[in-house]
C-alpha positions in Angstrom: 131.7 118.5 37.6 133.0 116.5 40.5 130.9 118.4 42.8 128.2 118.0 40.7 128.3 114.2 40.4 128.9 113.9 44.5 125.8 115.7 45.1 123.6 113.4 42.6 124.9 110.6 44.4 124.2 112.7 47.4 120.7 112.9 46.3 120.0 109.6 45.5 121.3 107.8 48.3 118.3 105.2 49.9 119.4 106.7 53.6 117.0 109.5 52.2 113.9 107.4 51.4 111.1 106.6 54.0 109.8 102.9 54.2 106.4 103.7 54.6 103.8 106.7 54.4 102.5 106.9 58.2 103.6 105.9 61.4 100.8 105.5 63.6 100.8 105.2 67.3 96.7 104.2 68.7 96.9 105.1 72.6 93.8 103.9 73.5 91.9 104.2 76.8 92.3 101.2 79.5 91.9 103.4 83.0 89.7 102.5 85.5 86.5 104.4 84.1 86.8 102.0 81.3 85.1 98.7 82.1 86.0 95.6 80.6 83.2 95.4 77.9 84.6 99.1 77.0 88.1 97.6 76.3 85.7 94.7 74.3 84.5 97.3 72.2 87.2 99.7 71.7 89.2 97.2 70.2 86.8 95.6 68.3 85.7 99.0 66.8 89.4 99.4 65.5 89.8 95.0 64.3 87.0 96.4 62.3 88.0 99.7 61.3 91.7 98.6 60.1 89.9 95.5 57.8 87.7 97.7 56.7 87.4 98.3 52.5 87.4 102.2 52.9 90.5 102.1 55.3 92.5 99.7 53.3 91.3 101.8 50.1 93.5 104.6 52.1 96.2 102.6 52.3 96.8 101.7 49.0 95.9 105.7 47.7 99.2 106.7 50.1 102.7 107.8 48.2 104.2 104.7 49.4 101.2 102.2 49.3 101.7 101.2 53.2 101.3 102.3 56.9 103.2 101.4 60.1 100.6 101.0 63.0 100.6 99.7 66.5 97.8 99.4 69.5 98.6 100.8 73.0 96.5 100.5 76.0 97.3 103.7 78.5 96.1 104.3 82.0 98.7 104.4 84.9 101.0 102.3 82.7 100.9 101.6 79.0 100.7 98.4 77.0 101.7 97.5 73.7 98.8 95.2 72.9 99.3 95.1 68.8 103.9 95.6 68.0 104.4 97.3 64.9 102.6 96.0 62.2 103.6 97.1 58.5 99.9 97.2 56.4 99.6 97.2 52.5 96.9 95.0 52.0 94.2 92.4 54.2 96.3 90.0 54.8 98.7 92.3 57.2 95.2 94.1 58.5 93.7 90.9 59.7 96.8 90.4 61.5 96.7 93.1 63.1 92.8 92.9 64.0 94.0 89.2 65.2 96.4 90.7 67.9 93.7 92.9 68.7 90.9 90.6 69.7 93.1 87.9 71.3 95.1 89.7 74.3 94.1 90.3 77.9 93.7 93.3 79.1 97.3 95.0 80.2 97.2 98.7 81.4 95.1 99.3 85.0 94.4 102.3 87.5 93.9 106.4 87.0 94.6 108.2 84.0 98.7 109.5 83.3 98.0 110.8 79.6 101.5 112.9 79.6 103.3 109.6 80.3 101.1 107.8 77.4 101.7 110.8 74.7 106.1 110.3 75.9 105.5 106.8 75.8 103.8 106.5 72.2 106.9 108.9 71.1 109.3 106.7 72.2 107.8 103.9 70.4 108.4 106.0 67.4 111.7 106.7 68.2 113.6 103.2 69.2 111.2 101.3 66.0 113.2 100.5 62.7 110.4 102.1 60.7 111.4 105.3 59.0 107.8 106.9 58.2 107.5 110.4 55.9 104.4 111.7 58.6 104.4 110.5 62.4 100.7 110.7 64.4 99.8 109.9 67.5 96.3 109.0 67.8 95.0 109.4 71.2 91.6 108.7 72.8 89.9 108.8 76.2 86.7 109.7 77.9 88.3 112.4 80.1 91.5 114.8 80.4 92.9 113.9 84.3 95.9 113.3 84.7 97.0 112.3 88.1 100.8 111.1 88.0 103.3 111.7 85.9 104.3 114.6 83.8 101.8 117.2 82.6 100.1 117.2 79.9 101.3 120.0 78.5 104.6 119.5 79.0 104.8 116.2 76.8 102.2 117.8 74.4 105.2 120.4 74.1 108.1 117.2 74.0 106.0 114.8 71.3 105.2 118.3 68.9 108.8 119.4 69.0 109.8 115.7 67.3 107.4 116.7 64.4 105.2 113.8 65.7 101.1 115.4 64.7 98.5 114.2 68.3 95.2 113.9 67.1 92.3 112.8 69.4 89.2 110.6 69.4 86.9 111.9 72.8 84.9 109.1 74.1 81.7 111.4 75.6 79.8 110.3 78.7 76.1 110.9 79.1 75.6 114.3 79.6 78.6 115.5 78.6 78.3 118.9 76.3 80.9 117.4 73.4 81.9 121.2 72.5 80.4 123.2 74.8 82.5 125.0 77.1 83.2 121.9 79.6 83.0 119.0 77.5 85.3 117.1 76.6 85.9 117.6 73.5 86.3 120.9 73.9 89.4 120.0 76.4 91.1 117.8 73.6 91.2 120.8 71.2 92.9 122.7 73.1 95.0 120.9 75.6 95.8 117.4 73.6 95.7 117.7 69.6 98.4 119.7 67.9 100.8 119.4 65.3 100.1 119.8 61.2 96.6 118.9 60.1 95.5 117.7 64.1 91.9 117.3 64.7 89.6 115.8 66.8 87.0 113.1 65.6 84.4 112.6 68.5 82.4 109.0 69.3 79.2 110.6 70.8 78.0 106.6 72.0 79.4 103.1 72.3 77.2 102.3 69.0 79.0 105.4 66.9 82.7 104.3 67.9 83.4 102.0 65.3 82.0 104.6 62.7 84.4 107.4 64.5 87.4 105.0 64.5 87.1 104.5 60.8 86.2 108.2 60.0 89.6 109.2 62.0 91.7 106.3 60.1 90.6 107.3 56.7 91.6 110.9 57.8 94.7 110.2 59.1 96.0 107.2 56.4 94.9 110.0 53.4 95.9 113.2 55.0 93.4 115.6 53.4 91.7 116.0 56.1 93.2 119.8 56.4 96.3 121.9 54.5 99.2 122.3 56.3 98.6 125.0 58.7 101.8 126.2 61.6 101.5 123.3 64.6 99.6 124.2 67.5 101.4 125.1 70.7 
């Protein structure tokens, strides 16, 4: 009976209960193919996105009624341009879109993705946010990498954490989305992975904001797919 009683207690214990639904890490694109209007625009699509009735109608729908979420920049070096931001309602949104539309631009030069992915882990990691799923949400208009570690090799660290990379592909003019080539092709197979990963595509600057809130809806309610084994 003794046992018995030590293992309820066991059970119950609040060491065992997550503060929050989703932990959310938004690496966005700031290398030097990305122009300053781009920066404008990527940020305003998400200020927009994360206030946005259907999002915040995600939010609330969740187990525990509230997401953890924070806004990167990556290129050569990342930036935190939004900290960790707990949202349950507006109020905490437009916060967030606040931070969003009033900082300078932080991250410059060519593109070191593996470093991003390690980086947005280890904001994960060294937070005091205890989240039941853990996403990386990366997106970019191309898959160099030209310092750093490869690719692969933190795709492989940031999966092995349990931590799910899904990817939003910025396409250039003339770039065949899915084709063999394009880029989106290149972020199924060598950036997304994890449970439920998928790739939401912005095909122009004036379908970005729509693709930013399609991807957070997916992501916030996770029925975008069944669990399925991670992608290696």
């Amino acid at each position: 009976m003794r046992r018995f009683l030590l293992a309820l207690t066991f059970l119950a214990s609040p060491a065992f209960a997550q503060d929050t639904d989703l932990e959310l890490v938004l690496l966005a694109d700031a290398s030097g193919s990305i122009d300053a209007s781009e920066i404008a625009f990527q940020r305003e699509g998400y200020a927009a996105a994360i206030t946005d009735p259907e999002v915040l109608a995600a939010i609330r729908n969740t187990a525990y009624g509230s997401i953890a979420v924070t806004y990167v920049e990556w290129a050569a070096n990342t930036a935190v341009v939004a900290p960790w931001t707990r949202i349950a309602g507006l109020e905490q949104a437009e916060v967030f879109a606040a931070e969003l539309l009033s900082k300078p631009r932080q991250a410059y030069g060519r593109n070191a993705i593996g470093s991003a992915l390690l980086d947005g882990l280890e904001l994960m990691e060294t937070n005091d946010i205890d989240g039941w799923r853990r996403v990386i949400d990366f997106s970019g208009d191309s898959v160099n990498n030209y310092s750093g570690p490869s690719i692969a090799e933190a795709r492989a660290r940031v999966l092995a954490e349990g931590v799910t990379i899904n990817a939003l592909p910025i396409l250039r003019q003339n770039d065949p989305g899915r084709a063999h080539g394009g880029l989106e092709a290149a972020y199924e197979t060598q950036i997304i992975g994890g449970m439920g990963s998928f790739v939401v595509t912005a095909e122009s600057r004036e379908s970005f904001a729509e693709a930013v809130k399609r991807k957070l809806i997916l992501e916030i309610s996770g029925t975008h797919a069944l669990p399925r084994e991670a992608r290696r």
